[in-house]
C-alpha positions in Angstrom: 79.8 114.7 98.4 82.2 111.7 98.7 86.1 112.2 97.3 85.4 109.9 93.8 89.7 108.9 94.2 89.1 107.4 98.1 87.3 104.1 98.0 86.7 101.3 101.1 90.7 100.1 100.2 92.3 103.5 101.0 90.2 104.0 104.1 91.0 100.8 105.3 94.6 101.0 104.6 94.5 104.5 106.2 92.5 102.4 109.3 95.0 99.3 109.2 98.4 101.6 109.5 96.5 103.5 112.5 95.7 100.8 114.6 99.3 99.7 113.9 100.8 102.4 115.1 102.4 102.3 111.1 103.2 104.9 108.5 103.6 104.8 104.5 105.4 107.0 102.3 105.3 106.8 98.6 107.5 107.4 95.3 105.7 107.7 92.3 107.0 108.2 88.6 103.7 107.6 86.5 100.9 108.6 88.8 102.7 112.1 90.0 101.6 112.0 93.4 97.5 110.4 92.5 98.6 107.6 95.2 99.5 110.4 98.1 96.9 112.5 97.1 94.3 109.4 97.4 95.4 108.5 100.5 95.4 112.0 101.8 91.7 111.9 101.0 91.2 110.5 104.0 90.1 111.6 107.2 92.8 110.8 109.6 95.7 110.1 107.4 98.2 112.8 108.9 98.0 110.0 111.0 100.2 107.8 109.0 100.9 109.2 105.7 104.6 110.5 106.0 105.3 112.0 102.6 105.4 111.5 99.2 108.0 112.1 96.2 107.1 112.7 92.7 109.5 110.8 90.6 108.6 111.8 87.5 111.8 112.0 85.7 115.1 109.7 85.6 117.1 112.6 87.6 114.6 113.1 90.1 114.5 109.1 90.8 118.3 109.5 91.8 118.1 112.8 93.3 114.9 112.9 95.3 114.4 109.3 96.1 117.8 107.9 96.0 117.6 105.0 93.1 121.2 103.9 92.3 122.1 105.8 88.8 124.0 102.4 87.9 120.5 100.5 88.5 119.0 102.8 86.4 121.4 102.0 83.8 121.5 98.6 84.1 117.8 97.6 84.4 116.2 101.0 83.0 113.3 103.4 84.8 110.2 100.9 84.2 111.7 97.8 85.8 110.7 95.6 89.1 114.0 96.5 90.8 113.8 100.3 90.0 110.1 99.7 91.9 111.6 98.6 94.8 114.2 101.0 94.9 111.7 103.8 94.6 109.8 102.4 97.7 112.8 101.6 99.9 114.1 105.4 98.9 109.7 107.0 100.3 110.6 104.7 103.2 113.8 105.8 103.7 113.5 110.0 103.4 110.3 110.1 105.1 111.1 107.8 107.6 108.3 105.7 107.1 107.4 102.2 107.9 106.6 101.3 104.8 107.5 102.5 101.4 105.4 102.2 98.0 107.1 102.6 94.9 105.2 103.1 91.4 106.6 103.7 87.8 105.6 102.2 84.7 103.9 103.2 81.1 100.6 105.0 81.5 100.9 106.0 77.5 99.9 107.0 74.9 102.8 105.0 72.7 105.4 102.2 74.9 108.6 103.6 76.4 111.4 101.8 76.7 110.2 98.5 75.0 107.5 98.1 77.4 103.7 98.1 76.4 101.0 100.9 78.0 99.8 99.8 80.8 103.3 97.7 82.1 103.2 98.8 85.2 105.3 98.0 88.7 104.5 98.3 91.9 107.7 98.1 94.9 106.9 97.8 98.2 109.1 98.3 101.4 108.7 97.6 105.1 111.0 96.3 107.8 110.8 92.8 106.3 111.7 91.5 102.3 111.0 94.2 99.7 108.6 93.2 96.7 108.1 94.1 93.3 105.1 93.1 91.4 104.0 93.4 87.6 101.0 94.8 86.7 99.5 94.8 83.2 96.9 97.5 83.3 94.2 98.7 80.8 92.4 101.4 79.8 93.1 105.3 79.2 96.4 106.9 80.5 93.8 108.3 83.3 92.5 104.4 83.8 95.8 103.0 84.1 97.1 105.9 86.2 93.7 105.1 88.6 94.4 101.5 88.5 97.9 101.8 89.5 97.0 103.4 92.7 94.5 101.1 93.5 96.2 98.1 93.3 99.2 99.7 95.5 96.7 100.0 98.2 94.8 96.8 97.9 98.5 94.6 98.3 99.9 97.2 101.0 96.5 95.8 102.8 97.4 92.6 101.8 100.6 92.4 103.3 99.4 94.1 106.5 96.9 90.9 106.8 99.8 89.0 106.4 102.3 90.7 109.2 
């Protein structure tokens, strides 16, 4: 029976990286480890998939992945630069390549004046880090699911573009 989480994206991002020679490490604060665990679904991703961190919390941002406390002051845990610091902090530990950051609001109620569903995605690689805004739909689970899918569709994206 097919794995329902690993879909043509993550199997070609898990393809893309191999023929590469690439790796990928994540950070993730709302989807606890859904985007490792996805792309771990695939055959041949010891390959490439370095390591993830679960960033659940605003100590384990600083602690496990490195986020500046003073950024986390400043611009808060669901913001575009604490994205980017999540994914340059995967990249970083694990030695990766690449680095994808995720933290945002899956619900039920807002946090931190941002609406369920705000969502941002980091990503890190040897050239210009991104962030990108998502505004996601659905049940906590949906926008949890959604989340990792789009991390994988733009990390393929950029690939295309290197």
């Amino acid at each position: 029976m097919p794995d329902p989480l690993v879909d043509d994206d993550a199997r070609g991002l898990i393809a893309d990286l191999t023929a590469r020679g690439e790796t990928v490490a994540t950070a993730e604060s709302l989807t606890a480890g859904l985007l490792a665990a996805t792309l771990a679904g695939v055959p041949g991703a010891s390959l490439v998939l370095r390591g993830g961190l679960v960033t659940y919390t605003v100590e384990t941002k600083i602690t496990l992945a490195g986020v500046p406390s003073a950024l986390l002051d400043d611009v808060g845990p669901v913001a575009a630069p604490t994205a980017v610091a999540l994914a340059k902090g995967a990249r970083d530990r694990c030695e990766a390549t690449w680095g994808i950051g995720l933290t945002g609001v899956a619900g039920p109620e807002p946090h931190g004046g941002h609406q369920v569903g705000t969502v941002f995605l980091g990503l890190a690689g040897r050239g210009p880090s991104e962030a990108v805004e998502l505004h996601l739909d659905g049940s906590r689970w949906e926008i949890r699911l959604a989340a990792v899918h789009q991390a994988v569709r733009r990390l393929r994206t950029l690939l295309g573009q290197c």
